[in-house]
C-alpha positions in Angstrom: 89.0 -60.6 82.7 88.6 -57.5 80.5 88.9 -54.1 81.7 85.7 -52.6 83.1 83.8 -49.9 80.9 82.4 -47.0 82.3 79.2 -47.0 83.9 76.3 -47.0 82.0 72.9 -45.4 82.1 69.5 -46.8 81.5 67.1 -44.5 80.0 65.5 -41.7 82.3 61.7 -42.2 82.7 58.7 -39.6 84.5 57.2 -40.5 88.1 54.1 -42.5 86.8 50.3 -41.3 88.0 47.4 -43.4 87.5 43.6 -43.2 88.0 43.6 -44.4 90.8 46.2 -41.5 92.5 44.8 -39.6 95.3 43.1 -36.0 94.6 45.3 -33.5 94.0 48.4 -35.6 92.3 50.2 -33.4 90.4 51.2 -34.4 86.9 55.1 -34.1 87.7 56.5 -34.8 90.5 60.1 -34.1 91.7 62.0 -36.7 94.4 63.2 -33.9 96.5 63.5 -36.5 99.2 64.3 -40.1 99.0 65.6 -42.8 101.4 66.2 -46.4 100.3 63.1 -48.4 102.7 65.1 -51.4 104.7 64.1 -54.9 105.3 61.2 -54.8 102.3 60.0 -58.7 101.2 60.7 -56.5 97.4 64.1 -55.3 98.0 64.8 -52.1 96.7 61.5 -50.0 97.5 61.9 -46.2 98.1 60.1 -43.8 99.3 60.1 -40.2 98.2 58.0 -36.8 98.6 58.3 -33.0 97.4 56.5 -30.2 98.7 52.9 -30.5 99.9 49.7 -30.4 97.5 47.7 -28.1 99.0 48.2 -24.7 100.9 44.5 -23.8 102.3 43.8 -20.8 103.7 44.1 -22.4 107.9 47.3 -23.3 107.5 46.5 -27.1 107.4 48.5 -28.9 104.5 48.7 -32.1 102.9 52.1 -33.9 102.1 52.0 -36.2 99.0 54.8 -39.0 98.9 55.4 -42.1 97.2 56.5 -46.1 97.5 57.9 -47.9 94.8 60.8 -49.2 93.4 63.0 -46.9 90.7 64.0 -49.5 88.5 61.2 -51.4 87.7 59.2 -47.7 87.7 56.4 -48.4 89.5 55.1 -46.4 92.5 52.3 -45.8 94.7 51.0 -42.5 95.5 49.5 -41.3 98.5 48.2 -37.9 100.0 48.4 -37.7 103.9 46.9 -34.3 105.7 49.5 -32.9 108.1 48.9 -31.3 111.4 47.4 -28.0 110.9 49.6 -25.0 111.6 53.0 -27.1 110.8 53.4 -26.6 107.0 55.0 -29.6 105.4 58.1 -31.6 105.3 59.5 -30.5 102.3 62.7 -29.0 103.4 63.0 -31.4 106.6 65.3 -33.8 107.4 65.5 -37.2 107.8 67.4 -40.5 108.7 66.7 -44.1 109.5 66.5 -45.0 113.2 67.7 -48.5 114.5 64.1 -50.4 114.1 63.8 -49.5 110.7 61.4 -46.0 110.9 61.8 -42.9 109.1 62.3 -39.8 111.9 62.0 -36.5 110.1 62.2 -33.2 111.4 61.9 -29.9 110.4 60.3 -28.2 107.3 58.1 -25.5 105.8 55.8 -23.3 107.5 55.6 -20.8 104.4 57.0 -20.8 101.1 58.7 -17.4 99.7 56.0 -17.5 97.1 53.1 -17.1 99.5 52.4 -13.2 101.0 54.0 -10.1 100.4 57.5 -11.4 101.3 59.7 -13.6 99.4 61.2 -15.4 102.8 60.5 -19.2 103.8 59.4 -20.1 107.6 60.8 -23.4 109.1 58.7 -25.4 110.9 58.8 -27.4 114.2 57.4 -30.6 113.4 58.8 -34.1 114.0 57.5 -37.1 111.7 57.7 -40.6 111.6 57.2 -43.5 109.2 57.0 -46.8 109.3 56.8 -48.6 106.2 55.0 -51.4 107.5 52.5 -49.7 107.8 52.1 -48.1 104.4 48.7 -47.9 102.7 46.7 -49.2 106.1 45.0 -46.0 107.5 44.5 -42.3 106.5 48.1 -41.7 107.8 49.7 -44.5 105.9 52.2 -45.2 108.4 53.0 -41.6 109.2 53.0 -40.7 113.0 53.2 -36.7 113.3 54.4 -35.1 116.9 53.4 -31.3 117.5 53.1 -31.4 121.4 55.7 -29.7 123.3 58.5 -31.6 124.1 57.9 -34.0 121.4 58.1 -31.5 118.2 61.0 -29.3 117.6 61.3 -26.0 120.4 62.2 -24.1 117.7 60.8 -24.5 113.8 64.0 -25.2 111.4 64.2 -24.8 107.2 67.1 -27.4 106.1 68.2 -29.1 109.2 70.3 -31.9 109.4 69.2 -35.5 111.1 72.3 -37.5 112.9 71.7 -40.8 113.9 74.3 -41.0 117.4 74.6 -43.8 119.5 72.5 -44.6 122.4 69.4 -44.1 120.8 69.6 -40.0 120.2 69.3 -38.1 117.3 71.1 -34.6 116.8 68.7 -32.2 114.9 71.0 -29.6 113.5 70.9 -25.8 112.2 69.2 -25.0 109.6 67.0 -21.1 109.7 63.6 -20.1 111.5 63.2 -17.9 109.0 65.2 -17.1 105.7 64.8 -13.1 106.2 67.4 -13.3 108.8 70.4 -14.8 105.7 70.2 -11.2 105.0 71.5 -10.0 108.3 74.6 -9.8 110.3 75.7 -12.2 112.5 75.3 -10.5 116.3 71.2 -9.3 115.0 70.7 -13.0 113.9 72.3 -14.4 117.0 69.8 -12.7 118.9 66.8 -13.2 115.9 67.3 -16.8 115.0 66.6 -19.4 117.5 68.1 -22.2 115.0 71.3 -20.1 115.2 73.8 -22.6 115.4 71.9 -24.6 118.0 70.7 -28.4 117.6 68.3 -30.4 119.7 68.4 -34.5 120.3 65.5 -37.1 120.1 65.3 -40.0 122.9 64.4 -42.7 120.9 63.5 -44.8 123.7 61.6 -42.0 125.9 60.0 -41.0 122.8 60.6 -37.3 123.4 63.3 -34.6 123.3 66.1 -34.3 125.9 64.8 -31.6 128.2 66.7 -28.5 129.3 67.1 -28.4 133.1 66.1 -25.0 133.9 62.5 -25.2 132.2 62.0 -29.3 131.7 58.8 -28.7 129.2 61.2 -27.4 126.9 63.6 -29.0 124.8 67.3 -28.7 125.7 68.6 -25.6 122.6 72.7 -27.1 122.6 74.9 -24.8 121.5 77.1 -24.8 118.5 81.0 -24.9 117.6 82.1 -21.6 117.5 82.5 -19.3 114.0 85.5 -20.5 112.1 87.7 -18.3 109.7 86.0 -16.1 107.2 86.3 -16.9 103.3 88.5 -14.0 102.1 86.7 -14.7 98.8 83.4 -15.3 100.5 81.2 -12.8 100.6 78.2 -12.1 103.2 79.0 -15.4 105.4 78.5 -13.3 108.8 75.0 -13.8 108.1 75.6 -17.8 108.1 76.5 -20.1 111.3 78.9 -23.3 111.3 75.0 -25.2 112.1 73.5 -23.4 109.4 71.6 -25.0 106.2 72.1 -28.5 106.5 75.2 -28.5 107.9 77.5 -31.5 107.2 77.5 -33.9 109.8 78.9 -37.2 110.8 79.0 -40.1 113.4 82.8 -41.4 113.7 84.0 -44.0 115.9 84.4 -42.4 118.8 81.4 -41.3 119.1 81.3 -37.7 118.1 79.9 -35.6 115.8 81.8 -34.1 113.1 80.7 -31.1 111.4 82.6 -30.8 108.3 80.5 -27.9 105.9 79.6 -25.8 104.4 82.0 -23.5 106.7 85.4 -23.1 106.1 86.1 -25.0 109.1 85.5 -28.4 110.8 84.9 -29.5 114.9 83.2 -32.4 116.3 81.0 -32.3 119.8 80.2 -35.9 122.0 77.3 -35.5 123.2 77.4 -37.8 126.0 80.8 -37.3 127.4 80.5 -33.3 126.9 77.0 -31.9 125.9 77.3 -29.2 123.7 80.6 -28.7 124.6 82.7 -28.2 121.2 86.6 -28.3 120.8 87.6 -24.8 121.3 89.4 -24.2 117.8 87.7 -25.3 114.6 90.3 -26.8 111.8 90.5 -24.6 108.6 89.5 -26.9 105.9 90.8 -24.3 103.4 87.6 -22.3 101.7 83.5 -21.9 102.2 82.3 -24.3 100.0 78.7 -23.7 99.6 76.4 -26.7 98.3 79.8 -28.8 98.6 79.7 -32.4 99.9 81.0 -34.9 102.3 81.2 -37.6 103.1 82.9 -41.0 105.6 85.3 -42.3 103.6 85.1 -46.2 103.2 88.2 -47.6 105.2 89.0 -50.7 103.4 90.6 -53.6 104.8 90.2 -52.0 108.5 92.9 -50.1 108.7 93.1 -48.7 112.3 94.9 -45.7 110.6 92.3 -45.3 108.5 89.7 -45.0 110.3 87.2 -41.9 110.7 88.3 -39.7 107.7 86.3 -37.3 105.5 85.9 -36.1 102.8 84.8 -32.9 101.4 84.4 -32.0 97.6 83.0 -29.7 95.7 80.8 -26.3 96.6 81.1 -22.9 95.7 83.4 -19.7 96.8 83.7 -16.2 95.8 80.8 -17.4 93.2 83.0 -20.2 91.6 82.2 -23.8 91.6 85.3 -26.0 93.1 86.9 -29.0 91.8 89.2 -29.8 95.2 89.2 -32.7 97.2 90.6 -32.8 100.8 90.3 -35.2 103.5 91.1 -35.0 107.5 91.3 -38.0 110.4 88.3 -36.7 112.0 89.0 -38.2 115.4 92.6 -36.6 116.0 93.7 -35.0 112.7 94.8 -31.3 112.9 94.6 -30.4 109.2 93.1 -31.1 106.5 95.5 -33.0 103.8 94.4 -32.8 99.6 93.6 -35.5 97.5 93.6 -35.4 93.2 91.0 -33.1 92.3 87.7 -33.6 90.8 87.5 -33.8 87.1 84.7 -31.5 86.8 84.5 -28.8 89.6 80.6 -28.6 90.9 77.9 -27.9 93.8 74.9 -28.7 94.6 76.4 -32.8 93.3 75.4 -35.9 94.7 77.7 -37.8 96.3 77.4 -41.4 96.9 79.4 -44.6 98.6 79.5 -47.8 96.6 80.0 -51.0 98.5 83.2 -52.1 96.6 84.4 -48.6 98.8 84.6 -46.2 95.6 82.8 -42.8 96.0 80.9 -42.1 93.5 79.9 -38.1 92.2 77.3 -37.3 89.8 75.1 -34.2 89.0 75.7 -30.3 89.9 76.7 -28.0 88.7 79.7 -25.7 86.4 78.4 -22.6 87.3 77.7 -20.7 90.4 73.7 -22.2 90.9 72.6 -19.4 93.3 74.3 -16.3 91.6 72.4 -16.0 88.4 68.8 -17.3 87.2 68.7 -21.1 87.8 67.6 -21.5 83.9 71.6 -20.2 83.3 72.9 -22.6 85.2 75.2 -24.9 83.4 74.7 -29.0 84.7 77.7 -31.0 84.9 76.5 -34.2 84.0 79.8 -36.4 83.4 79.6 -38.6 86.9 83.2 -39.6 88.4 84.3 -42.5 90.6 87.4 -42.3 93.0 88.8 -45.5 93.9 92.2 -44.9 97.0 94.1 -48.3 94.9 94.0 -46.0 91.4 94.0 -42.6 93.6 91.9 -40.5 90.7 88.6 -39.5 89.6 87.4 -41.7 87.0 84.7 -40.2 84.3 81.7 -42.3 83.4 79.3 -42.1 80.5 77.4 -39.0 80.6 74.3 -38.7 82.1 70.7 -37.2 79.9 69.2 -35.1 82.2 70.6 -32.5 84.4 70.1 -32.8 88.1 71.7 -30.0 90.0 69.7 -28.0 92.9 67.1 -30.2 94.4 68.6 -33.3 93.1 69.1 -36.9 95.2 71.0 -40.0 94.4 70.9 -43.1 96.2 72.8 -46.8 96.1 70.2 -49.8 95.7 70.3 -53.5 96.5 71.0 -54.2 93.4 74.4 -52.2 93.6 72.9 -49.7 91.0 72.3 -45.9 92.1 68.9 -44.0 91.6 69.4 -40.3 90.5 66.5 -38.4 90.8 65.1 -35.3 90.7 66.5 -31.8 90.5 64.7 -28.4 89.4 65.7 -28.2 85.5 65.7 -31.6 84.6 64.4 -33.7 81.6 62.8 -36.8 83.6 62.4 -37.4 86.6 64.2 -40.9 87.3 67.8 -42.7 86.0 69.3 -45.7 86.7 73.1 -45.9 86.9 75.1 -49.2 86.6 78.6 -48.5 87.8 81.7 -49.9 86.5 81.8 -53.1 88.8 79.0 -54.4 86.9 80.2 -54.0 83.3 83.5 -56.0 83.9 82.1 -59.4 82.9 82.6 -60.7 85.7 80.4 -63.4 88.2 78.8 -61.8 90.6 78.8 -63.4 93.8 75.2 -64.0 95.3 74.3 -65.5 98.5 73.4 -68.9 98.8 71.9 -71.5 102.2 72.4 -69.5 105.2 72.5 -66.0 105.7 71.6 -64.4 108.8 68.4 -61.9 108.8 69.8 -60.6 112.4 73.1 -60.1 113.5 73.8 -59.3 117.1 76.6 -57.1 117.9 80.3 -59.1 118.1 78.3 -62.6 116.9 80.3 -64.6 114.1 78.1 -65.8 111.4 78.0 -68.3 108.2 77.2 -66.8 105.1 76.8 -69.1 102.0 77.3 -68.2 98.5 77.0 -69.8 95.2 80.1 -71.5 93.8 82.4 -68.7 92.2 84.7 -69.2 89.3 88.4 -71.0 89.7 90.6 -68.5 91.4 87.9 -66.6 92.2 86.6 -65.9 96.1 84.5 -63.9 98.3 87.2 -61.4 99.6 84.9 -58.5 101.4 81.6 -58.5 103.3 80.0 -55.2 103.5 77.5 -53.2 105.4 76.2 -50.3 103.8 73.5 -48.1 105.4 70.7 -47.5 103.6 70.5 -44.4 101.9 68.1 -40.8 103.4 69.0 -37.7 101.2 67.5 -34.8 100.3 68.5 -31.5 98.9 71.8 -33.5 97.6 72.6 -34.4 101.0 73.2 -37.7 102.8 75.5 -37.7 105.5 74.3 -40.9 106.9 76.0 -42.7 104.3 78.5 -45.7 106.2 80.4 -48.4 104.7 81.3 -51.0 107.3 83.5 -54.1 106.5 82.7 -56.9 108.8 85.7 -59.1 109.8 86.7 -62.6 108.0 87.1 -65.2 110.7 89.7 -68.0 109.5 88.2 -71.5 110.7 89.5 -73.4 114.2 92.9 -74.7 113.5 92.6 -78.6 112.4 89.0 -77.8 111.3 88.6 -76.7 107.1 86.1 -74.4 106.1 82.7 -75.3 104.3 83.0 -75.2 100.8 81.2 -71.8 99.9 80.7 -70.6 102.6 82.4 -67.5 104.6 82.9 -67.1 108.3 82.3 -63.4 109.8 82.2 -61.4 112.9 79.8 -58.5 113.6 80.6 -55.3 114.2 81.8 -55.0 118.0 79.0 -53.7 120.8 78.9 -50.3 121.0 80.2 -48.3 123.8 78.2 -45.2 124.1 79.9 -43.8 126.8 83.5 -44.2 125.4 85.8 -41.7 123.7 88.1 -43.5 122.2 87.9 -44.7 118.1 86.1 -47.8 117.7 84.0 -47.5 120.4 81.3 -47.6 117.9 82.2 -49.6 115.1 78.6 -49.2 113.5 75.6 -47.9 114.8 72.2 -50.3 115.1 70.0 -50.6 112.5 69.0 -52.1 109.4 71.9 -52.7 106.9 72.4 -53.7 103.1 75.0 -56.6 103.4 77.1 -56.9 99.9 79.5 -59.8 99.1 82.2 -58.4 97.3 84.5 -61.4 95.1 88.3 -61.1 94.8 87.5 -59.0 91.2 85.9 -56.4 93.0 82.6 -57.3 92.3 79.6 -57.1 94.5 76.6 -59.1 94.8 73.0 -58.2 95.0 72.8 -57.2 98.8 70.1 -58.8 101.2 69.2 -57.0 104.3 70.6 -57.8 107.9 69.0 -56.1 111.3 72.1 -55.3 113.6 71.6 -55.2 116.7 
């Protein structure tokens, strides 16, 4: 087979309107938001929104957002009025639950641009979506919460959404109000409500976790403690470890890890120890501001390699970073380097490919926040890091820029959307990574495949005959993608298990045998007692060359 060639872009193209778009559709429209819409009968749907459309005068908004798929370019706009008082969901966020909803949280009450001061309000609302639902009604398919109990007890401006286990969701950090970045850390302590605090969603019940000592309000959970100050840092007392969307991630044992922007990582379990955070944060090295991270695929299962992440990227002292490091999350004590990034760069996309490379793209050179964003300089060479080559691969550039505001996310198809982004010269690209320009056959699923997979259940997956010498080595979960603000730390790449046949008994020809991801224990501390967590999943087949197959969708459970 001949070597791969770098990935390859299609040409960009413009969110498309039509006569028949709602009132108020802009003429451009920026995909601050996105996340990849599971279980669709036309695989590969997104849905994406920016700010709201209208700002009237009583403080009742509408949000516009948008269906369709990015590589065939057609959408469907839609306008939905929000509750009135609750601003809009443009700087919310967001992540799938386990039936295949959207919950979002969080957002914007007030813009800087509105009054006589330049600061932006957080909101309390809680959203969500279903996209079955989408274009039936005056909501299409949008359910909004503002009741006590049931909306946020405080109002947060760039949260982040955790999907746990047990049906909870951790809404973390993110500001009431942006006037207090410019303050201390005791006065905001006291000012901020959001401070380094995060609230979780009973899926089941509906409704927040209450706190004990006033049960119609929401439980406020306190954060890790500060971590080292950046020496080359500047201002960061006015910033909290649960502070603008903090980086966040579910690992095997069923903890949250916060890994960013702070120079220092810890990890909380919520339903061994509330709240309860270890008692010394791990220096990961320097503040890296509008860095990324990410769970880093652990091929093959490797018990050793399980729960590490990654952080790349981000910005100190007011100069863009091209280091890599990496940390067992579950019982490492320090954070270890990896080959640096070809490019250093924030405000990046970062983005898991089901073949386990981590793909980078966007950001950019130059401090974004330290000058005018029109001086900004874009980095737009992407890189791929594969652990068998151990090195950042650059791919063919990219046309437009997509740095602040930007999101990327992996489709069925095993192509990646890039969208968005302030400065940028359209508002949509296609990438084809390398694993699809190796001319190669790509595996693709054949007879039975299983819609539904119950937790620990072994399954038969068919595939159409492959090659001579070649087979299906890898079956893959991947998590559909939710980013915004160049941010997805819901991201998971989970390898289901090959099961040989009975001894005496051969396998059917195409076909492979697989075992689902174990039953989670929600209660346990130890890694792997959750494997995966439920929900919908893109399941790739992934051949002996490293190529992957056009996913179809699979409903764990």
């Amino acid at each position: 087979m001949p070597p791969c060639q770098p990935g390859a872009w299609a040409a960009g193209f413009n969110h498309p309107t039509t006569t028949n778009d709602p009132p108020g559709w802009p003429s451009t429209f920026e995909a601050i938001n996105m996340a990849v819409i599971p279980n669709q009968p036309d695989p590969g749907k997104v849905i994406v929104w920016e700010l709201n459309s209208t700002q009237s005068g009583n403080g009742q908004w509408t949000q516009r957002f948008a269906v369709g798929s990015p590589e065939t370019g057609a959408f469907d706009n839609y306008v939905v009025t929000l509750p009135a008082g609750f601003g809009d969901l443009f700087c919310s966020g967001h992540v799938w639950l386990p039936d295949g909803r959207l919950f979002v949280a969080g957002g914007n009450r007030k813009y800087g641009i509105q009054g006589t001061t330049n600061n932006f309000l957080g909101s309390r609302i809680v959203a969500i979506w279903d996209p079955l639902l989408v274009g039936g009604g005056s909501n299409h398919g949008w359910q909004f919460f503002t009741q006590q109990g049931f909306c946020l007890r405080v109002d947060r401006w760039y949260p982040t959404v955790t999907l746990m286990g047990n049906n909870r969701v951790m809404v973390s950090g993110g500001t009431t109000d942006t006037a207090f970045d410019g303050m201390g850390c005791v006065n905001r302590t006291i000012q901020d409500p959001a401070y380094n605090t995060y609230e979780v969603w009973d899926i089941i019940a509906g409704s927040f976790e209450s706190d004990p000592n006033n049960p119609t309000q929401n439980m406020l959970y306190p954060g890790p403690l500060q971590p080292p100050l950046d020496p080359n840092q500047s201002n960061q007392g006015c910033f909290s470890v649960l502070s603008e969307y903090p980086r966040k991630h579910l690992i095997s044992s069923g903890q949250v890890v916060v890994a960013g922007m702070f120079r220092g990582s810890n990890r909380v379990h919520h339903f061994a120890a509330p709240g309860f955070w270890m008692p010394s944060p791990i220096d990961t090295g320097s503040f890296r501001h509008y860095g990324s991270s990410v769970l880093v695929p652990n091929l093959g299962n490797v018990p050793a390699r399980r729960d590490f992440v990654m952080i790349l990227g981000g910005a100190s002292g007011g100069v863009t970073l091209a280091g890599v490091r990496e940390i067992n999350a579950f019982g490492g004590t320090s954070w270890s380097s990896l080959p640096s990034l070809n490019y250093g760069r924030m405000v990046a996309n970062t983005v898991l490919l089901p073949d386990g490379a981590i793909l980078v793209l966007g950001g950019s050179a130059t401090d974004y926040f330290a000058a005018p964003a029109a001086n900004a300089v874009p980095v737009v060479i992407p890189e791929i890091y594969r652990r068998s080559l151990n090195t950042w691969v650059a791919q063919t550039p990219q046309v437009s820029p997509r740095m602040y505001h930007s999101t990327a996310a992996l489709l069925p198809s095993g192509k990646v959307v890039s969208a968005g982004g302030d400065i940028r010269s359209s508002d949509y690209e296609i990438f084809t990574p390398d694993y699809l320009l190796c001319g190669a056959t790509r595996p693709a699923f054949a007879g039975a495949t299983p819609s539904v997979m119950n937790f620990g259940g072994v399954y038969t997956i068919g595939h159409a005959t492959l090659p001579a010498g070649v087979s299906i080595a890898r079956v893959v979960l991947m998590r559909p993608c939710s980013v915004t603000h160049h941010s997805d730390m819901d991201q998971r790449y989970v390898e289901l298990a090959l099961v040989p046949p009975p001894p005496g008994v051969f396998p059917i020809e195409d076909t492979v045998l697989v075992q689902a991801p174990a039953m989670p224990n929600h209660t346990g501390t130890a890694q792997g007692s959750i494997q995966a967590p439920p929900g919908f999943y893109m399941v790739f087949l992934i051949s002996s060359l490293g190529t992957p197959s056009v996913a179809r969708w699979v409903w764990l459970q």
